[in-house]
ZADRENTOR-987980 format. One record per residue: residue number from 0; residue in three letters; chain; z, y, x of N, C-alpha, C in turn. Coordinates in nm, 3 decimals, decimal comma. Atoms other than C-alpha are relative to their C-alpha. Layout:
ZADRENTOR-987980
+-----+------+-----+---------+---------+---------+---------+----------+---------+---------+---------+---------+
: seq : type : mol :    n.up : n.north :  n.east :   ca.up : ca.north : ca.east :    c.up : c.north :  c.east :
+-----+------+-----+---------+---------+---------+---------+----------+---------+---------+---------+---------+
: NUM :  Ala :   A :       Z :       Y :       X :       Z :        Y :       X :       Z :       Y :       X :
...
+-----+------+-----+---------+---------+---------+---------+----------+---------+---------+---------+---------+
This chain:
ZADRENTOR-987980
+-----+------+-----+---------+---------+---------+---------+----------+---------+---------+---------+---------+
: seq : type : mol :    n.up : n.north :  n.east :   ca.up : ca.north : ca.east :    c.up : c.north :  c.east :
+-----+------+-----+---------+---------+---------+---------+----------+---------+---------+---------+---------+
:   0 :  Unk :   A :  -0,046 :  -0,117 :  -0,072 :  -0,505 :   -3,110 :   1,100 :   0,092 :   0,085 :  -0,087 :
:   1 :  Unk :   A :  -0,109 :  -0,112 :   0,067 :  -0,229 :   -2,999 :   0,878 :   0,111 :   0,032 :   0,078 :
:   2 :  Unk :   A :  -0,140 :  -0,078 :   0,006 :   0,048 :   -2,760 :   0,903 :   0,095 :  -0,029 :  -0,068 :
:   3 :  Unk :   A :  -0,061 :   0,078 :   0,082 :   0,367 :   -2,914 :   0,803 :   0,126 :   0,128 :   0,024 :
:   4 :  Unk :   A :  -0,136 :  -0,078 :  -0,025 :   0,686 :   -2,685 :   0,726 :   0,082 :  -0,060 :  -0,002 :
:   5 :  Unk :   A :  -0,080 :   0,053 :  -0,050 :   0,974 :   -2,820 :   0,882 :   0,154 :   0,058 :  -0,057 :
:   6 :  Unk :   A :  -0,099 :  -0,088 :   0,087 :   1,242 :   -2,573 :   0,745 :   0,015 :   0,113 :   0,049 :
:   7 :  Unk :   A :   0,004 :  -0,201 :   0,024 :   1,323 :   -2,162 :   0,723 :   0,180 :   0,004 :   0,001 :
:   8 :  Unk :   A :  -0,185 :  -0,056 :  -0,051 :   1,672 :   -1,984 :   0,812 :  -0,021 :   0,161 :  -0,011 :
:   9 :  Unk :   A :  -0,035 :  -0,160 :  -0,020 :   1,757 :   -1,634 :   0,724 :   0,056 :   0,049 :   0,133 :
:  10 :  Unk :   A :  -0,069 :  -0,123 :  -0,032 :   1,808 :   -1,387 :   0,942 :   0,033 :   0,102 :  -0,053 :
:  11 :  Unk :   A :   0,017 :  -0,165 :   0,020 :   1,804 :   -1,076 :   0,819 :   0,007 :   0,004 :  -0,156 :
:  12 :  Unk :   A :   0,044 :  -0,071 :   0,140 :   1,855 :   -0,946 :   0,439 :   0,050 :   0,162 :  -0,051 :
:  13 :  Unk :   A :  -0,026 :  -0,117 :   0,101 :   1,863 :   -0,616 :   0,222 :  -0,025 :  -0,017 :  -0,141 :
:  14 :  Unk :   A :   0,018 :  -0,014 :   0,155 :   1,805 :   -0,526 :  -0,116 :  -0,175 :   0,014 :  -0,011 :
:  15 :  Unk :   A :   0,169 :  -0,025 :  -0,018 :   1,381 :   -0,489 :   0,017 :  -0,014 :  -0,087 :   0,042 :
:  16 :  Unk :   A :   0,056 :   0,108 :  -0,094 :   1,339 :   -0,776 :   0,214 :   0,089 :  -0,083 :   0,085 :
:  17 :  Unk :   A :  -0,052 :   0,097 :  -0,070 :   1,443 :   -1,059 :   0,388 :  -0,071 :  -0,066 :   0,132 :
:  18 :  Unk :   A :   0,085 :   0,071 :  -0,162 :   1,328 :   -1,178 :   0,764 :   0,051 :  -0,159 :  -0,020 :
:  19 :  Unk :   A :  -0,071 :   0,136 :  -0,007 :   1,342 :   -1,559 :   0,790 :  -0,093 :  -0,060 :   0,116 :
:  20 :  Unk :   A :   0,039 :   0,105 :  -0,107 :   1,270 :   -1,829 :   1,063 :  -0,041 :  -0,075 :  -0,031 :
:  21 :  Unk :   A :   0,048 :   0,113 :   0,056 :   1,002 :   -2,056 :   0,985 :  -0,038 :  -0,109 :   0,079 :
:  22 :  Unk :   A :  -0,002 :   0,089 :  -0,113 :   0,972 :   -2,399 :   1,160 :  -0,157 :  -0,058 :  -0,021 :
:  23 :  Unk :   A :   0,118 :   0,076 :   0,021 :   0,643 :   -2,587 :   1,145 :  -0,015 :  -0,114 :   0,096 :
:  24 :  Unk :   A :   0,001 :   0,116 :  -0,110 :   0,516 :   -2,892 :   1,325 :  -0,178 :  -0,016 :  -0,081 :
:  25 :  Unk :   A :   0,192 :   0,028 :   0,017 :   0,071 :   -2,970 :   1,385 :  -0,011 :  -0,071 :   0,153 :
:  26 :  Unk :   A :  -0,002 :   0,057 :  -0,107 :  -0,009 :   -3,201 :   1,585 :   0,081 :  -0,047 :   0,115 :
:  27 :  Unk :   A :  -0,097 :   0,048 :  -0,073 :   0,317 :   -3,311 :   1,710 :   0,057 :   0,108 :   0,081 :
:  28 :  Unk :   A :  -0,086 :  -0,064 :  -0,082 :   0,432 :   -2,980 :   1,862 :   0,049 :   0,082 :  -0,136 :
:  29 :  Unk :   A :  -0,079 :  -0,121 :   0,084 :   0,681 :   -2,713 :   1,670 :  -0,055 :   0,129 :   0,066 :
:  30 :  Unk :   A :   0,057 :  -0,173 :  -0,007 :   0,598 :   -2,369 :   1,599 :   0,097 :   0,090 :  -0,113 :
:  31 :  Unk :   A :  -0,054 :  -0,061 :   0,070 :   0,810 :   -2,116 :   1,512 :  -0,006 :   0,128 :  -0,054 :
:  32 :  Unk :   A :   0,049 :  -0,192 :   0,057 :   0,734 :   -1,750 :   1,317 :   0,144 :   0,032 :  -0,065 :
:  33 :  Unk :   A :  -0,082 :  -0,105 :   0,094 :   0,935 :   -1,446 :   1,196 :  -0,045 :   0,034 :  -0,096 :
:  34 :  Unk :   A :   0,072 :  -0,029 :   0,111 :   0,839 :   -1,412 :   0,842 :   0,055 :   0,115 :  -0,054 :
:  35 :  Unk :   A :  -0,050 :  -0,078 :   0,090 :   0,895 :   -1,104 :   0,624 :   0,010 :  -0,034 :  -0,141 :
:  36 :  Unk :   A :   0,032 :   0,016 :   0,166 :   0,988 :   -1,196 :   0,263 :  -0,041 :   0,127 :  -0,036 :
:  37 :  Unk :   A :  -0,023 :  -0,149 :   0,030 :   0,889 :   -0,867 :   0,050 :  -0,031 :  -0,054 :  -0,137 :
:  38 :  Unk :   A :   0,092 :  -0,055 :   0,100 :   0,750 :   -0,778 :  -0,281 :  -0,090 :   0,005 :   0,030 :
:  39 :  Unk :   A :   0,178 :  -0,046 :   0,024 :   0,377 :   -0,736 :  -0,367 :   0,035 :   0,177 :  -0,015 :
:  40 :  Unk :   A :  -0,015 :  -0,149 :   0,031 :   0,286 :   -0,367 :  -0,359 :  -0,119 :   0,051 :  -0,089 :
:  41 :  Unk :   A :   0,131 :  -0,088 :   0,041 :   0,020 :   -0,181 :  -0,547 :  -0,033 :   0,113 :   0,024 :
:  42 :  Unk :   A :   0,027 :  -0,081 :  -0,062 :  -0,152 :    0,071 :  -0,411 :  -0,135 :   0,067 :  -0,049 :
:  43 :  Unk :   A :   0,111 :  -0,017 :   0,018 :  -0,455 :    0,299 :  -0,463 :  -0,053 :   0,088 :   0,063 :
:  44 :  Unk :   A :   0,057 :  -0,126 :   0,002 :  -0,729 :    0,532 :  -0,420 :  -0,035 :   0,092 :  -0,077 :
:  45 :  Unk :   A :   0,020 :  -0,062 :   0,137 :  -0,755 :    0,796 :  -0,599 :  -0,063 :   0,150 :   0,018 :
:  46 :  Unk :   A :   0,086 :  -0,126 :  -0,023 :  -1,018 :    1,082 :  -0,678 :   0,004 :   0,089 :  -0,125 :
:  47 :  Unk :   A :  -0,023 :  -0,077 :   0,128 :  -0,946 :    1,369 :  -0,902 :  -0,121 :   0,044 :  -0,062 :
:  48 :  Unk :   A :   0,108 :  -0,028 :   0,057 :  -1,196 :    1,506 :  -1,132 :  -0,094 :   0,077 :   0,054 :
:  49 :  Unk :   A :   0,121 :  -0,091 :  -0,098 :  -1,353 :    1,745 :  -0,911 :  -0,022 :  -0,010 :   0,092 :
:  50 :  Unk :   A :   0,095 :   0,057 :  -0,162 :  -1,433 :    1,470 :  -0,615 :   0,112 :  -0,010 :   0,082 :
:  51 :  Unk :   A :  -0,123 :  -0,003 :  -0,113 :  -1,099 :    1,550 :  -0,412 :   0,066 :  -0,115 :   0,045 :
:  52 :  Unk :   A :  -0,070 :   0,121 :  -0,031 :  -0,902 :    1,262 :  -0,264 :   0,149 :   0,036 :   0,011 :
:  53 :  Unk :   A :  -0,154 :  -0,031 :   0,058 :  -0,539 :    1,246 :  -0,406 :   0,112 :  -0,104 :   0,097 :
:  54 :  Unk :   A :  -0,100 :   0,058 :  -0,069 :  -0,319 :    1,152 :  -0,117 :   0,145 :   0,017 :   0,038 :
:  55 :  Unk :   A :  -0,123 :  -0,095 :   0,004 :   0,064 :    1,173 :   0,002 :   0,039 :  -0,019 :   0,132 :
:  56 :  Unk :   A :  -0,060 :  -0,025 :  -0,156 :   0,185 :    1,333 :   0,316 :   0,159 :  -0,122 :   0,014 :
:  57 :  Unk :   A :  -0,165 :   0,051 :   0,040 :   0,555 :    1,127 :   0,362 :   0,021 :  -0,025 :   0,161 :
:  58 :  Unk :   A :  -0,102 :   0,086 :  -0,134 :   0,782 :    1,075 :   0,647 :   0,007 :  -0,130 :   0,013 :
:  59 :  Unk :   A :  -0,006 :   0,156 :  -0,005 :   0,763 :    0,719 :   0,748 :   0,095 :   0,002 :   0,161 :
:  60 :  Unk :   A :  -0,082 :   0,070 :  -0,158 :   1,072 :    0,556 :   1,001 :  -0,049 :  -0,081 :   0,081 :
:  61 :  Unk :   A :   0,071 :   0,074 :  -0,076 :   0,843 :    0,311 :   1,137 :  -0,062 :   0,116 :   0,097 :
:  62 :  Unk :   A :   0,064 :   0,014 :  -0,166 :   0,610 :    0,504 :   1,362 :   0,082 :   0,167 :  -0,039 :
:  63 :  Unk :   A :  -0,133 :  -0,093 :  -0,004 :   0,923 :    0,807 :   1,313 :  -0,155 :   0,164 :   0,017 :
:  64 :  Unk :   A :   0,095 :  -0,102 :  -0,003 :   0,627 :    1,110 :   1,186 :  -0,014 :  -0,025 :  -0,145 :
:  65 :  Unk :   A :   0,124 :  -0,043 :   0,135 :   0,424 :    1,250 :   0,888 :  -0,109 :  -0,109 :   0,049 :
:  66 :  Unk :   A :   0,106 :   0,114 :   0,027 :   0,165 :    0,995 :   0,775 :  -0,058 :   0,037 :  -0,135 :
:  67 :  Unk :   A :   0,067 :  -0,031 :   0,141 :  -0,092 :    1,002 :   0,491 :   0,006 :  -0,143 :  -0,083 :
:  68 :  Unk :   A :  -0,024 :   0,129 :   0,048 :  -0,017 :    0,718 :   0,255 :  -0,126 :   0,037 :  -0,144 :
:  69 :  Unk :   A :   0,064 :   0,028 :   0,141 :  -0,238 :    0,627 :  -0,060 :   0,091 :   0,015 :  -0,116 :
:  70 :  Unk :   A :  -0,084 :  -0,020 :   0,122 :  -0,022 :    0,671 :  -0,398 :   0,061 :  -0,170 :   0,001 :
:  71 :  Unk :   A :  -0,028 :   0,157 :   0,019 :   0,164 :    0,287 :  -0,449 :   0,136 :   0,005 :   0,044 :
:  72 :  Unk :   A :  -0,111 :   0,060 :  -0,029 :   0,443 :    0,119 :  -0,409 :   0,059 :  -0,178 :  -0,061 :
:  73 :  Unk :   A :  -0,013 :   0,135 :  -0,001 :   0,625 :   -0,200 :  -0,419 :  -0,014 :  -0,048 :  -0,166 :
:  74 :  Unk :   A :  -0,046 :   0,041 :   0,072 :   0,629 :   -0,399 :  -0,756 :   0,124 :  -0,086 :  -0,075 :
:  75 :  Unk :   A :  -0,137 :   0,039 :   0,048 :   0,929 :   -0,453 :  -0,938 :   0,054 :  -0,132 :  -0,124 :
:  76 :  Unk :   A :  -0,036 :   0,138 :   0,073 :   1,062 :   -0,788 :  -1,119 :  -0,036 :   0,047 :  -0,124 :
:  77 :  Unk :   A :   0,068 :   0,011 :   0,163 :   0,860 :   -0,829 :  -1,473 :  -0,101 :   0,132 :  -0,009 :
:  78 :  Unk :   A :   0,131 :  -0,073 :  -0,008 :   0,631 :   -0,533 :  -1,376 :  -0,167 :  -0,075 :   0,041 :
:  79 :  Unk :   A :   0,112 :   0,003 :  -0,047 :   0,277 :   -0,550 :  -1,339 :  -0,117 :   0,021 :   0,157 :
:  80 :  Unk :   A :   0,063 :  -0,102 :  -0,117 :   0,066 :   -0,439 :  -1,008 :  -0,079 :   0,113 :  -0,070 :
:  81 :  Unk :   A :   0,055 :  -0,128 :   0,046 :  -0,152 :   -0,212 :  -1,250 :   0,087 :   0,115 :  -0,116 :
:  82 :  Unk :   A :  -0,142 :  -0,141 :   0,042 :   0,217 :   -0,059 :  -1,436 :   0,003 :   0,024 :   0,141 :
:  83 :  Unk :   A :  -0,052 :  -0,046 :  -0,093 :   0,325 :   -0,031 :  -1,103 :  -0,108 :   0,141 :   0,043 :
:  84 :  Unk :   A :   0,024 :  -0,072 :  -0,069 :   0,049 :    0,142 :  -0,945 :  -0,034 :   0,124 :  -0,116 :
:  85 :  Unk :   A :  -0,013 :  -0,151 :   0,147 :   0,026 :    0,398 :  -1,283 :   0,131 :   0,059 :   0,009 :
:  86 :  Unk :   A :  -0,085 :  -0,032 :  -0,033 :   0,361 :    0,462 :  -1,237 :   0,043 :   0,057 :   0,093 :
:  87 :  Unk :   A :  -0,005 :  -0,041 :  -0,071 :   0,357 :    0,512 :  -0,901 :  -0,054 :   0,127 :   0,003 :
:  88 :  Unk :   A :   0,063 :  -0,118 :  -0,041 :   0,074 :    0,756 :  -0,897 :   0,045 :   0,118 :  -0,091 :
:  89 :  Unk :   A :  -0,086 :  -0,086 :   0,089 :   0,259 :    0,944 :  -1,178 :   0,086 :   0,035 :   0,102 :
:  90 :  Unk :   A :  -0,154 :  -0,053 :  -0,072 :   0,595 :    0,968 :  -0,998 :  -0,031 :   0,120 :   0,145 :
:  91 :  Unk :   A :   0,060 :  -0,084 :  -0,137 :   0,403 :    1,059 :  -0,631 :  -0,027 :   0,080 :  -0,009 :
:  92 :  Unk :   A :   0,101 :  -0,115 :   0,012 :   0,153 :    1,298 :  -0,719 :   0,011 :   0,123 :  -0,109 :
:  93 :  Unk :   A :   0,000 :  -0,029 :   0,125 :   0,224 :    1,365 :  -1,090 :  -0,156 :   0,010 :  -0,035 :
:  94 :  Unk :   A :   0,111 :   0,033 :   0,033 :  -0,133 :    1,281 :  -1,139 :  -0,023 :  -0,139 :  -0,059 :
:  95 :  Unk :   A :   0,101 :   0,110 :   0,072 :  -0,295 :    1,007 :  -1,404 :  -0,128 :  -0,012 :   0,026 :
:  96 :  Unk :   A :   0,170 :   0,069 :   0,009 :  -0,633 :    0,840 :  -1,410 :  -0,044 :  -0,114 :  -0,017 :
:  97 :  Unk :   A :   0,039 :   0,119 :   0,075 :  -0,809 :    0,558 :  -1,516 :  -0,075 :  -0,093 :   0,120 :
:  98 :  Unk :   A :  -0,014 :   0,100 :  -0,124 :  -0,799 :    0,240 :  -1,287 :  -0,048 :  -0,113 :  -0,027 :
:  99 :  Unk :   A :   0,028 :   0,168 :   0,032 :  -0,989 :   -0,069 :  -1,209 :   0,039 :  -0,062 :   0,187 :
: 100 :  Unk :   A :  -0,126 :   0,058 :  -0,080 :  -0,854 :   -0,311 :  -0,965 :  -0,147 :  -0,051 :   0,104 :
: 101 :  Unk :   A :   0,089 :   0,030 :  -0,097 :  -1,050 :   -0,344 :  -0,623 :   0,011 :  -0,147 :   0,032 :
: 102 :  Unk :   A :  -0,073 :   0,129 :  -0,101 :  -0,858 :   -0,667 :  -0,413 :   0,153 :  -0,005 :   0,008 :
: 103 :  Unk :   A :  -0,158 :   0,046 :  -0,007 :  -0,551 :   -0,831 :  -0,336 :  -0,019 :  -0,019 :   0,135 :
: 104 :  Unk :   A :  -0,064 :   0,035 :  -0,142 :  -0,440 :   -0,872 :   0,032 :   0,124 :  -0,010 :   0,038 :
: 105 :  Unk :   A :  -0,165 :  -0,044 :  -0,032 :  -0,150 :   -0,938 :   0,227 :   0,023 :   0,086 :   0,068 :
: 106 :  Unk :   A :  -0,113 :  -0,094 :  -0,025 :   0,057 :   -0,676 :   0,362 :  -0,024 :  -0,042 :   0,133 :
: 107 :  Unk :   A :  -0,024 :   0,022 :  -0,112 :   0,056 :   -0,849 :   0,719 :  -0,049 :  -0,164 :   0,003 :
: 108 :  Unk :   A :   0,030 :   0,157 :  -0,037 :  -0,028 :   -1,250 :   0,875 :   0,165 :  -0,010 :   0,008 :
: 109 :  Unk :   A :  -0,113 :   0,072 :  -0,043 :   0,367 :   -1,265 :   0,925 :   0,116 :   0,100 :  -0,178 :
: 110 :  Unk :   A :  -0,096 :  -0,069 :   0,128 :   0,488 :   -1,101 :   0,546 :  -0,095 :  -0,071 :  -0,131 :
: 111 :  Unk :   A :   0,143 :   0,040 :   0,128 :   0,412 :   -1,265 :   0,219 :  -0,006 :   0,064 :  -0,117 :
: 112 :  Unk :   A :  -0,006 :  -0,084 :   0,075 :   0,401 :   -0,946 :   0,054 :  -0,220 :  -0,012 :  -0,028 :
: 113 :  Unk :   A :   0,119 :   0,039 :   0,022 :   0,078 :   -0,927 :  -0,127 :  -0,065 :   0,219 :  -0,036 :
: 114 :  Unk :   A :   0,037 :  -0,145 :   0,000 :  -0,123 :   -0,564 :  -0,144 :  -0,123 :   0,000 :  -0,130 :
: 115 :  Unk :   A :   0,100 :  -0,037 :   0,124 :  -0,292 :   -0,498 :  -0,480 :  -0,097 :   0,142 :   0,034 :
: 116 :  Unk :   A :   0,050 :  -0,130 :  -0,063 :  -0,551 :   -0,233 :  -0,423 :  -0,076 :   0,050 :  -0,122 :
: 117 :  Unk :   A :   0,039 :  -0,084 :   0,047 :  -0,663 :    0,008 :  -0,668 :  -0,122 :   0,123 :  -0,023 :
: 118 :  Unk :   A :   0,053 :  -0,121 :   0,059 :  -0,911 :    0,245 :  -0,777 :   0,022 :   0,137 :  -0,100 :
: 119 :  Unk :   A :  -0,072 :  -0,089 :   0,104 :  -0,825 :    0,556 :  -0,950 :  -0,078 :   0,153 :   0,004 :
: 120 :  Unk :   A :   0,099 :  -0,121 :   0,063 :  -1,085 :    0,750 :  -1,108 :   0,034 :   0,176 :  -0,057 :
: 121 :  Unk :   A :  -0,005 :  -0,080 :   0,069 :  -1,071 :    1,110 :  -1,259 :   0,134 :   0,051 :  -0,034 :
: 122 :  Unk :   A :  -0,149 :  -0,012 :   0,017 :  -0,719 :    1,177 :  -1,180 :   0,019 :   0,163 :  -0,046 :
: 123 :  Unk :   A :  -0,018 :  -0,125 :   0,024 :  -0,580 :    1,469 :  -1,328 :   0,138 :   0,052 :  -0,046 :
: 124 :  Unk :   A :  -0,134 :  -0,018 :  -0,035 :  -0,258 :    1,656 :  -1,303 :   0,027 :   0,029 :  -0,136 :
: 125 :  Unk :   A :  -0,065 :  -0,016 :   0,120 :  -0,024 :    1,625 :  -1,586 :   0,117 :  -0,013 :  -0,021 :
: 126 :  Unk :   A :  -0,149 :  -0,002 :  -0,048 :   0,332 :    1,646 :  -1,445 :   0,031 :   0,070 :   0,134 :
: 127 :  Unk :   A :  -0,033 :  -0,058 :  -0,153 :   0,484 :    1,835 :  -1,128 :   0,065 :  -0,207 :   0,052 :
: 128 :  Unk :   A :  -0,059 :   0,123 :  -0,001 :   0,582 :    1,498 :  -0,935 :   0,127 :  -0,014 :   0,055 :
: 129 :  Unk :   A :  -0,169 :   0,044 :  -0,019 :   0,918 :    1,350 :  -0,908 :   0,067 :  -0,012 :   0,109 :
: 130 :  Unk :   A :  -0,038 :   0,038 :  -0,072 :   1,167 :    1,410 :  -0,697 :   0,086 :  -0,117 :   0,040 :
: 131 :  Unk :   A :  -0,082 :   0,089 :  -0,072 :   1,325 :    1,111 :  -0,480 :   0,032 :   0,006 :   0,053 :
: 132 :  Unk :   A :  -0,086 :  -0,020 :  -0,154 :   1,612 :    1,134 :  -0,276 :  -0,027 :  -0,104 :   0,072 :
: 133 :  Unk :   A :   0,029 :   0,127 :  -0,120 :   1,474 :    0,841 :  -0,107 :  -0,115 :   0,007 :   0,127 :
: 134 :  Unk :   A :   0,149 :  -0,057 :  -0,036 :   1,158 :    1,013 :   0,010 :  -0,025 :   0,120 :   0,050 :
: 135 :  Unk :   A :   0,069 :  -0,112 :  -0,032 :   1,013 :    1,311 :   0,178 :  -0,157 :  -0,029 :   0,020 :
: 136 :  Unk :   A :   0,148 :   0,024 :   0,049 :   0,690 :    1,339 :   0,065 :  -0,031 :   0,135 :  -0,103 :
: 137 :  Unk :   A :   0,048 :  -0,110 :   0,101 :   0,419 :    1,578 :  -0,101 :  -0,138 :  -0,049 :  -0,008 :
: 138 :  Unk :   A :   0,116 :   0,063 :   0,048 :   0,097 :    1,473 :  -0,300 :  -0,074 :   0,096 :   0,099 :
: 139 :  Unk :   A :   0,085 :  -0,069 :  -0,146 :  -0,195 :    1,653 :  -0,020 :  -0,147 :  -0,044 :  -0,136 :
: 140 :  Unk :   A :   0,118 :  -0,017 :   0,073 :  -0,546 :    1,737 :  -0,209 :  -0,106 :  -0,010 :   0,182 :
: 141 :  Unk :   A :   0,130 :  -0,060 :  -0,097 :  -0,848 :    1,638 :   0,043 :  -0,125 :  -0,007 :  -0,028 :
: 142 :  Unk :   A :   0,110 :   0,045 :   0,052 :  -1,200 :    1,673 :   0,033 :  -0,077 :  -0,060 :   0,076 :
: 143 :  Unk :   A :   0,031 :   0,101 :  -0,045 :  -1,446 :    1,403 :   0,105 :   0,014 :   0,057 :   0,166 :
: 144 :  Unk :   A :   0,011 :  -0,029 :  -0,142 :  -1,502 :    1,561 :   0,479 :   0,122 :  -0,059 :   0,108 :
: 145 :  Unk :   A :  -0,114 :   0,047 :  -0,035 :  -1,140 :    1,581 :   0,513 :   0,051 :  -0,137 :   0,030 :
: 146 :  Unk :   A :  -0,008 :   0,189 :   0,033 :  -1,094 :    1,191 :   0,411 :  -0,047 :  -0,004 :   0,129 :
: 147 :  Unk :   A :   0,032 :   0,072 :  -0,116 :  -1,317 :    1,134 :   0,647 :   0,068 :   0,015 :   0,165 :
: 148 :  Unk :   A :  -0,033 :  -0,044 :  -0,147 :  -1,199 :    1,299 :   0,948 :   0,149 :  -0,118 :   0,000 :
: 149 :  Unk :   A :  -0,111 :   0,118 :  -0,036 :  -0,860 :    1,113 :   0,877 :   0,013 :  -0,093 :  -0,013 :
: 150 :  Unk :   A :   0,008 :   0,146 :  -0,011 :  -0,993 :    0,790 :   0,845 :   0,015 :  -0,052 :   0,156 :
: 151 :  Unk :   A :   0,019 :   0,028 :  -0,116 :  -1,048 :    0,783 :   1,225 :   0,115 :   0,099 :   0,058 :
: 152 :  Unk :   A :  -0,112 :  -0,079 :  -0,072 :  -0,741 :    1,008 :   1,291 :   0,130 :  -0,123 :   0,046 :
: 153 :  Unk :   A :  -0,112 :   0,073 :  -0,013 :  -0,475 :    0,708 :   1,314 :   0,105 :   0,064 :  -0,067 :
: 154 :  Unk :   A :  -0,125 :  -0,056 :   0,088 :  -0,262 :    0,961 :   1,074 :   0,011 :  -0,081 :  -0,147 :
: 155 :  Unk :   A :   0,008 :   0,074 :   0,090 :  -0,314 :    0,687 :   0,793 :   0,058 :  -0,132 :  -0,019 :
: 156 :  Unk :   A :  -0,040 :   0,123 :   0,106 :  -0,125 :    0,411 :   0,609 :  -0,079 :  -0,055 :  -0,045 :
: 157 :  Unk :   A :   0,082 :   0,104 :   0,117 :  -0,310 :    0,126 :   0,397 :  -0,123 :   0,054 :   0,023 :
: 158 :  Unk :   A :   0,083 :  -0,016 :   0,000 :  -0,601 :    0,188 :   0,588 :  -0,113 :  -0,136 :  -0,069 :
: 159 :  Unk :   A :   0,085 :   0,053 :   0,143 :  -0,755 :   -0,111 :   0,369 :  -0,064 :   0,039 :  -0,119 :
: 160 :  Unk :   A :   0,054 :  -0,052 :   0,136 :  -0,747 :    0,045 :   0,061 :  -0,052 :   0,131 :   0,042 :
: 161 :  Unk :   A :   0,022 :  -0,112 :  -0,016 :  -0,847 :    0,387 :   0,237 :  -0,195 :  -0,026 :   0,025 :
: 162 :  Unk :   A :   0,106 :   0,040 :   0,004 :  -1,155 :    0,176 :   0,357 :  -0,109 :   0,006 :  -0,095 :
: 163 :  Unk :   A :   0,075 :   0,057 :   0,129 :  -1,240 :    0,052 :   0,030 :  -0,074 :   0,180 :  -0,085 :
: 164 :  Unk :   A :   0,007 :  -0,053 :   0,053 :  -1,218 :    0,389 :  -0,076 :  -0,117 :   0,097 :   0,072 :
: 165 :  Unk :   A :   0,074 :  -0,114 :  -0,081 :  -1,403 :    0,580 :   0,160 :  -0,203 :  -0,073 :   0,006 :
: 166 :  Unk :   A :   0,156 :   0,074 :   0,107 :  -1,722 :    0,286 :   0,058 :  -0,030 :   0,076 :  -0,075 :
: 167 :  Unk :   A :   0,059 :  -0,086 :   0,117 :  -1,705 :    0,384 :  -0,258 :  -0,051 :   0,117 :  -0,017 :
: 168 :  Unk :   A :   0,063 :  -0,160 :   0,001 :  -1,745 :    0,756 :  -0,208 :  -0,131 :  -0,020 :   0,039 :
: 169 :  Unk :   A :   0,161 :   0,041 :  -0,052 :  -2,035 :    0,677 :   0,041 :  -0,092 :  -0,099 :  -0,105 :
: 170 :  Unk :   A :   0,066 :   0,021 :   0,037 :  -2,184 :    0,450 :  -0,192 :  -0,041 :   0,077 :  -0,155 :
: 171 :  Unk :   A :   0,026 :  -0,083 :   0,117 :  -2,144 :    0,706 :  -0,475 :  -0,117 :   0,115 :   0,046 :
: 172 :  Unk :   A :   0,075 :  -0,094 :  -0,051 :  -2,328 :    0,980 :  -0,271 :  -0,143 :  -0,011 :   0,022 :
: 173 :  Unk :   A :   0,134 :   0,039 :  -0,004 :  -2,635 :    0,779 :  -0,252 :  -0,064 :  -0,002 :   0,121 :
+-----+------+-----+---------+---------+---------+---------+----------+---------+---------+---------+---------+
């Protein structure tokens, strides 16, 4: 019962990603998908020293609104996923902290971007964070309650790693 790839055709490229046409053949019929090439991203959760949950408001063009994203971003050729996501949460928030590495997932069933997911302990502010003209965005302080309420709000990004994160609290609380 294998899946045999037959051959792939660009459509679509930028300087982020590439869409391509993938052919397959199982069992004697063809099957065809829209794939997303991307980058891996790294991403985290992150709780500052006094319990808070260190998230970032940002404009997103996809669903065209404010959204709450986790700190992360894509990884960049000869970077790491755990430079990246230190870096990231620097640049976003201007907050550090000390990180161990939850899971890997993909990004989507039709992208073979891969989603590093993060933990990020005892964050604590030690920079105003950076502006990007690429971005509208502002680091957002919540507390656990808060979290929670917008886990079930649909105002959330990388609800995976928000998951993971919103465990941990609960299993910290006892």
């Amino acid at each position: 019962m294998d899946v045999k790839r037959l051959d792939e055709r660009e459509i679509y490229a930028n300087p982020f990603m590439k869409v391509v046409e993938r052919r397959y053949e199982h069992c004697g019929k063809d099957y065809r998908y829209y794939v997303k090439e991307e980058p891996d991203f790294a991403i985290c959760g992150a709780i500052t020293e006094d319990g808070d949950i260190l998230m970032v408001r940002q404009f997103r063009p996809g669903p065209d609104r404010y959204v709450y994203d986790m700190p992360g971003g894509m990884i960049d050729e000869g970077h790491t996923p755990l430079e990246t996501v230190r870096k990231e949460l620097m640049e976003e928030t201007g907050y550090a902290g000390d990180f161990t590495e939850l899971t890997t997932t993909y990004v989507t069933a039709y992208s073979t971007a891969r989603k590093h997911i993060y933990l990020a302990k005892n964050c604590r502010k030690v920079q105003p964070p950076e502006e990007d003209p690429n971005m509208v965005a502002e680091p957002v302080l919540l507390s656990g309650a808060e979290f929670a309420k917008l886990l079930a709000s649909g105002e959330l990004v990388d609800l995976d790693c928000a998951l993971l994160l919103g465990e941990y609290l609960r299993a910290q609380s006892g």
